[in-house]
N, C-alpha and C positions, 0 to 999 in steps of 0.2 A: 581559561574562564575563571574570574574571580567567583568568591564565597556568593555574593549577589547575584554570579549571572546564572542563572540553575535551568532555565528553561531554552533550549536549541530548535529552531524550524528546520527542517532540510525537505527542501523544492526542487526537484529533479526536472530540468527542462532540455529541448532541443526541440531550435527552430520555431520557437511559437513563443516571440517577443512581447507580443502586444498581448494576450492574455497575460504572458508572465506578470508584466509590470501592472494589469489588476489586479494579479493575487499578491503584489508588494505594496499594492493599493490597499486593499483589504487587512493585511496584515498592521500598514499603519495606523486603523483603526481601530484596533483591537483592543478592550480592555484591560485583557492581561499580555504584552506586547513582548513576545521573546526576546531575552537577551543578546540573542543572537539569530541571524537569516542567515543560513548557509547555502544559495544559492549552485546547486550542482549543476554544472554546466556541460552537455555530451558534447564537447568542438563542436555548438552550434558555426554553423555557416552563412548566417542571416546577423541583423545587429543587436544580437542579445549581448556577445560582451561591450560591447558600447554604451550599450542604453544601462546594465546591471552596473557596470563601474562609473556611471556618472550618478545613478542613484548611491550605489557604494560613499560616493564625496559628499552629500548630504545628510543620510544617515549611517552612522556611523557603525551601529547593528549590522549590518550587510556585508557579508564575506562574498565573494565570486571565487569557485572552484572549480575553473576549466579544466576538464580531463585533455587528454592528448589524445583522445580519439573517441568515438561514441561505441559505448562499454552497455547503451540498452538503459531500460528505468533499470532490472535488479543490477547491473553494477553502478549506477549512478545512486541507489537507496544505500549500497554497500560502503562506497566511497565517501557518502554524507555522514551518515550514521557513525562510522569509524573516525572520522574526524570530530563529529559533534561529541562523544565519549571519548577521543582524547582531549578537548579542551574541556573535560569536567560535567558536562549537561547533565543533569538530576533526570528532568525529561526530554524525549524526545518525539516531539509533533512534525510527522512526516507526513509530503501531501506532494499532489500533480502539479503539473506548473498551468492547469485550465481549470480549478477546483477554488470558489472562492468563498473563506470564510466569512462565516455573518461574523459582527462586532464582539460579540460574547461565545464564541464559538470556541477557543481555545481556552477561555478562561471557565467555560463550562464542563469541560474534557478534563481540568485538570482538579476541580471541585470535585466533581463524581470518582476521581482515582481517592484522593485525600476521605470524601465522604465514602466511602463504600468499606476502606478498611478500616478508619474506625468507627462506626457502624457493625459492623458484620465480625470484625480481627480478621477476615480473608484480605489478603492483597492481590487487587485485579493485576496481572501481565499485562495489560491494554487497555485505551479505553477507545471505543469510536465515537463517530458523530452519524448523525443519517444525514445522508447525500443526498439532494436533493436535484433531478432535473431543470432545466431550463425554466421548465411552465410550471414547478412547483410540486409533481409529482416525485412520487421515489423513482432513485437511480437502480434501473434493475444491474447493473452492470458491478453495483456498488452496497449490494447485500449481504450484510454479517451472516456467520450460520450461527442457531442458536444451537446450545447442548441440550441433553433430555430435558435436563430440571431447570430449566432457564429463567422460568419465574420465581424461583425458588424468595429471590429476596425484592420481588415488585409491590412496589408500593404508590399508592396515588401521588405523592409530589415527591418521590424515587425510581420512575420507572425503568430500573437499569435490569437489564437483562440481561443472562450470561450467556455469550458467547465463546466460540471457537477460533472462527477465522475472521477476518474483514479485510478490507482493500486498504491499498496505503494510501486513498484518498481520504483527508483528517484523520489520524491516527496517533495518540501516545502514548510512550512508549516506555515504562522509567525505567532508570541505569540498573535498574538490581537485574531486571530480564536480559539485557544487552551482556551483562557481564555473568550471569548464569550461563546464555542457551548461546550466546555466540550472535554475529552477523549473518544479515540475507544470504541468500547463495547469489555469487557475482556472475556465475556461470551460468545460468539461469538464462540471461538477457532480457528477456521481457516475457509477459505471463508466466502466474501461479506463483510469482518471488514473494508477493504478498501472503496468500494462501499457507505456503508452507511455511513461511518465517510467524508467523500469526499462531497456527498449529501449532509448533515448535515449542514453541514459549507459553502456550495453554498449557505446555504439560505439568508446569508448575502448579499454574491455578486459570482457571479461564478469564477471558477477557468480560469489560460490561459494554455494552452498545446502551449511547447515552443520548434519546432522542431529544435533548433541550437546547444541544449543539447541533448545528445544520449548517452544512455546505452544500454549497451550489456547483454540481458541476455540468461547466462548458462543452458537451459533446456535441458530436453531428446529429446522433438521432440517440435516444433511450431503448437502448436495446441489452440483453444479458448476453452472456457465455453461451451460445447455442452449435455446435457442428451444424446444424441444420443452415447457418447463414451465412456459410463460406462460400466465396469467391474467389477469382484471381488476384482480387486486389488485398483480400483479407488471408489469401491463405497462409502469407509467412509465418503470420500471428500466431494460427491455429496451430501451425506446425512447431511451434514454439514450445506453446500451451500442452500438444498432445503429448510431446518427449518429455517436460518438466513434472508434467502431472504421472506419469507414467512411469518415471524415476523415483517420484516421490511414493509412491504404491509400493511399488517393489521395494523399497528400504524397508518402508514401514510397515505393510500387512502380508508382502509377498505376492506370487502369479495369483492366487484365486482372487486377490484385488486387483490384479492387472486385467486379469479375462473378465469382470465383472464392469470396470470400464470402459472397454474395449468396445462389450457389446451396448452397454448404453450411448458410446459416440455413433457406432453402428446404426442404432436406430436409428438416430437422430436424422443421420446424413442420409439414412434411405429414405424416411418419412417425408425428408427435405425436398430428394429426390436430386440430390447433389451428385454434379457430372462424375462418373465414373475415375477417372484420369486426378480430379482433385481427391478422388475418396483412399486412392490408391498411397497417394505423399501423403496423406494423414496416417494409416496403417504404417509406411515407409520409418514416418515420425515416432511412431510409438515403436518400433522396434530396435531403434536406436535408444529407449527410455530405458529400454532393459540393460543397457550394457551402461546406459550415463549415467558417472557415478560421482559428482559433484563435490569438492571440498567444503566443511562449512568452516568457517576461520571465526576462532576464537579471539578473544579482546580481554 
């Protein structure tokens, strides 16, 4: 990546073509328009490499990055992000491949990092966008945490707020944190790579959530993180979810933050009133959190 190209997209997709190519819809109208798409591709098995390497021959911004096998979003954010800081990326705006930026949406994410440190002389870790539902509503799915003092530097035509964690849905990311705190956990596979990788790199300095940027994201229904709304269909997810967050506990606060999550999934899923049989592979999941002890790979 030449001196010019400073700003990197990485879009992690599998099997969901036809959203992808709106959010390379979106991206081409964006006012401040990445130097580079780094299209992460999990061996879709549908005609996403088709469709991405024939937009690839039109613009010329577009990388296609097929893995050799589906590695999940955290290795597919690991695999981008590691490529996009080796060709040089200053920033890095990572997002879904069902997540679509409004027109000013990345070029507002990258103002509020530049305006916030000088401004304040803190340098944000992150900056997010609010996600926005289908119908316009917030993405509960896609809720920043604030820290205590989160207003600390809110201002009527600044309202940036400091946060902790946020979703890799619109997210940037500059090279000093990448080359600080290291890459996502790849071992992760899916849920809480966000979460932890976001934390992670707060330790520096927190991140802002910058509500003038807004994405749109394409889900089935607006729903958050609840144990209470497991299924058969959703339970792989959780079981993901409950070992990654459960590992991440135990690094970082130790058992009395295990058992304190434990019993708050516990509610959840009794209040739910969730089948016995799935509440058992949740427990199952988190006890395997204790012993998962995940590499973070340095860059």
């Amino acid at each position: 990546m030449s001196a010019l190209n400073q700003t990197a997209a990485v879009i992690v997709t599998f099997n969901r073509s036809a959203k992808l190519m709106k959010v390379l819809d979106a991206l081409a109208q964006q006012t401040m328009r990445p130097d580079v798409i780094l299209v992460v591709d999990n061996a879709s098995t549908d005609d996403t490499a088709t469709l991405v390497e024939a937009r690839a021959r039109q613009d010329g911004t577009i990388r296609h990055l097929r893995l050799p096998k589906n590695v999940g979003g955290a290795g597919g954010f690991h695999a981008g992000m590691k490529a996009a800081y080796q060709m040089g990326a200053h920033y890095l705006w990572v997002s879904d491949d069902d997540a679509y930026p409004q027109p000013d949406a990345i070029e507002k994410l990258h103002d509020a990092l530049v305006g916030f440190e000088s401004s304040t002389g803190w340098r944000p870790s992150f900056a997010c966008s609010r996600v926005e539902w289908i119908d316009g509503s917030l993405c509960e799915m896609n809720c920043p945490r604030p820290v205590w003092d989160w207003a600390r530097f809110v201002r009527p035509q600044t309202a940036w707020a400091l946060v902790d964690s946020c979703s890799f849905v619109s997210a940037m990311i500059p090279r000093w944190a990448v080359r600080e705190h290291g890459l996502p956990i790849a071992d992760y596979f899916i849920w809480f790579d966000d979460a932890e990788y976001t934390r992670r790199i707060a330790r520096s300095y927190p991140g802002i959530f910058v509500p003038e940027s807004v994405v749109i994201h394409d889900t089935p229904d607006n729903r958050g993180v609840n144990f209470g709304l497991i299924d058969e269909k959703s339970l792989w997810k959780f079981k993901y979810g409950a070992r990654n967050e459960t590992s991440f506990r135990r690094r970082e606060a130790g058992l009395i933050s295990v058992l304190a999550y434990t019993y708050g999934v516990r509610q959840q899923m009794k209040s739910a009133e969730v089948p016995s049989s799935l509440r058992r592979q949740i427990y199952g999941a988190i006890m395997k959190g204790l012993k998962f002890r995940p590499v973070i790979e340095r860059v």
